[in-house]
SEKE-365905 format. One line per field, with one value per residue: residue in three letters; chain; x, y, z of N, C-alpha, C in turn. Coordinates in pm, whole numbers, plus 50000, padded with zeros to 5 digits. Atoms other than C-alpha are relative to their C-alpha. Example, Ala and Ser with C-alpha at 12.3 -4.5 7.8 and 13.67 -1.06 7.14 Angstrom:
code = [ala|ser]
unit = [A|A]
n.u = [50089|49918]
n.v = [49881|49881]
n.w = [50000|49994]
ca.u = [51230|51367]
ca.v = [49550|49894]
ca.w = [50780|50714]
c.u = [50090|49923]
c.v = [50120|50109]
c.w = [50000|50073]
//
This chain:
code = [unk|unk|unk|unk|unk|unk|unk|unk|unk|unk|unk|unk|unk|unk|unk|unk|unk|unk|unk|unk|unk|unk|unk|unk|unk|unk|unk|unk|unk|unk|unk|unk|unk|unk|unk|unk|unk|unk|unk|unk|unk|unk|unk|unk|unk|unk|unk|unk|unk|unk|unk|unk|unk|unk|unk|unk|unk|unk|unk|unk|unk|unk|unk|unk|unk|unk|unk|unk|unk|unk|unk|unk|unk|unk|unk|unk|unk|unk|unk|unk]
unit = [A|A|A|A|A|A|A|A|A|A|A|A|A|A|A|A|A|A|A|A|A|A|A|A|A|A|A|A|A|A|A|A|A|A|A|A|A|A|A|A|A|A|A|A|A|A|A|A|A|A|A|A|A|A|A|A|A|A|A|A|A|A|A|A|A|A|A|A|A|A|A|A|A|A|A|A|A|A|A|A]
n.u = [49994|49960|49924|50093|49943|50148|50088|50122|50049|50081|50055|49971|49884|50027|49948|49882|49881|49842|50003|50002|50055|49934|49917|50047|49976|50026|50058|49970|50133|50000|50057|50147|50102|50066|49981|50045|49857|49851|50067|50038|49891|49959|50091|50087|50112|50041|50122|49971|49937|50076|49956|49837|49935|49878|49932|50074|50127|50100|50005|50078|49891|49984|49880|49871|49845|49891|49896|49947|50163|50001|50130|50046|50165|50099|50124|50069|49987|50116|49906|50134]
n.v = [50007|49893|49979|49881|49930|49994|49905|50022|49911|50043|50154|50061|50090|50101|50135|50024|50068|49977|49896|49958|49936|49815|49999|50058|50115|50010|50154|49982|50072|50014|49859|49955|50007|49893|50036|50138|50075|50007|50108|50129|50033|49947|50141|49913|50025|49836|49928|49925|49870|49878|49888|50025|49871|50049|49879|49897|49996|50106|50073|50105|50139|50057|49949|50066|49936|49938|50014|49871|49991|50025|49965|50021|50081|50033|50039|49895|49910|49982|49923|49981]
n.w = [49855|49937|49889|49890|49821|49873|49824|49926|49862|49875|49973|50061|50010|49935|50113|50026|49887|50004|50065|49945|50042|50013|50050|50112|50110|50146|50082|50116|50069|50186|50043|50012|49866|49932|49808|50006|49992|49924|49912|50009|50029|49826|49977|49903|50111|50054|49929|49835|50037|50006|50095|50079|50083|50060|50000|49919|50049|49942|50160|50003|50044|50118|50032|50056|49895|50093|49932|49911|49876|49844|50006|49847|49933|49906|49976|49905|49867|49885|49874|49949]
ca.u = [89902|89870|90020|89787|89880|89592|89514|89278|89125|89036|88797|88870|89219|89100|89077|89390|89634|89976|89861|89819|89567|89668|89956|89998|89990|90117|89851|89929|89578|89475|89419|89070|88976|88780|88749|88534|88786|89089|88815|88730|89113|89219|88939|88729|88372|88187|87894|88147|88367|88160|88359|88667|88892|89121|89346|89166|88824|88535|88455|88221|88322|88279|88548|88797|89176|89487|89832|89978|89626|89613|89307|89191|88875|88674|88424|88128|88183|87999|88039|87888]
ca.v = [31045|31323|31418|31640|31758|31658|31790|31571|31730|31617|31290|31182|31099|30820|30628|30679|30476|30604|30943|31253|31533|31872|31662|31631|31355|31304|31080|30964|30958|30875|31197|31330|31205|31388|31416|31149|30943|31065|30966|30657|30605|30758|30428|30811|30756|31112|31110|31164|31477|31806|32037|31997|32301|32260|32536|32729|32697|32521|32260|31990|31560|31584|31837|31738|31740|31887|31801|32025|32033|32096|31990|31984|31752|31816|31659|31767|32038|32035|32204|32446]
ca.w = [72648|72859|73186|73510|73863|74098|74456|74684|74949|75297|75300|74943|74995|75166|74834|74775|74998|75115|74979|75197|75175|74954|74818|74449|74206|73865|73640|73318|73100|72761|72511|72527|72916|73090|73511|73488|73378|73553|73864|73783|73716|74078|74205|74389|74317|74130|74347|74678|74460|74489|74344|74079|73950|73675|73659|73900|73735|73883|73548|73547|73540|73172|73155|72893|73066|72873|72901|73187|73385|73738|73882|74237|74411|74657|74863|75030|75302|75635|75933|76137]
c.u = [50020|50025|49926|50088|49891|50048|49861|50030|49924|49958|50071|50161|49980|50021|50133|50126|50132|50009|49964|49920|50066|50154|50026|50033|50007|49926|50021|49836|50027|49969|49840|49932|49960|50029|49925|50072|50129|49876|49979|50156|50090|49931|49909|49887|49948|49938|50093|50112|49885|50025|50140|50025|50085|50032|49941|49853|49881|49929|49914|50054|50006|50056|50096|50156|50101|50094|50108|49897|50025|49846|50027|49847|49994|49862|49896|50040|49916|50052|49919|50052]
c.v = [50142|49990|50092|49977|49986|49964|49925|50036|49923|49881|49892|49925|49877|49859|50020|49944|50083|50148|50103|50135|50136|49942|49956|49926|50016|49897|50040|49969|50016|50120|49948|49912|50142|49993|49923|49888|49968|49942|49854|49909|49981|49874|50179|50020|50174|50025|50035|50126|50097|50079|49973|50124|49938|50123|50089|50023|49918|49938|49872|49827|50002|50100|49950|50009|50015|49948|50140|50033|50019|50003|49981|49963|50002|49954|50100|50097|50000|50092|50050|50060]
c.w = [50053|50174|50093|50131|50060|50170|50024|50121|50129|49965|49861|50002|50028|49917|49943|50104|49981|49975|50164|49951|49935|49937|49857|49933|49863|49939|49870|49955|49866|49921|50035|50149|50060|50183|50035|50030|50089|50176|50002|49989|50184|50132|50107|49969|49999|50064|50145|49945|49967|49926|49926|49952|49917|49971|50037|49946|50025|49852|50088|50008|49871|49903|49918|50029|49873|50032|50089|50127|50131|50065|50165|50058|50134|50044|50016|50117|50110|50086|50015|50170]
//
């Protein structure tokens, strides 16, 4: 079992009830998930996260997570 620090940003909080944007969450996952996973875990679907960092590094969903991780998801950006 490992242990992460995740940061949602702006729209996605949304799937998360009770939660508040920019504030962070401890999840417990199984060894060897990826951000896939910890998504699909969080209920935030992949096609509405744009960009993920884990420890400050822009990484892919099929990123493998560590114990200690800090990741952070964002959506799309608009504006203008």
């Amino acid at each position: 079992m490992i242990t992460v620090e995740v940061i949602v940003y702006a729209t996605l909080v949304d799937h998360l009830p009770g939660s508040k944007p920019g504030t962070p969450l401890t999840v417990k996952l199984a060894d060897g998930c990826t951000v896939l996973d910890l998504l699909k875990q969080l209920g935030i679907p992949a096609e509405e996260t744009k960009l993920v960092f884990v420890n400050g590094i822009s990484r892919n969903v099929d990123h493998k997570l560590h114990d200690g991780d800090r990741v952070g998801l964002f959506p799309p950006i608009a504006g203008g």
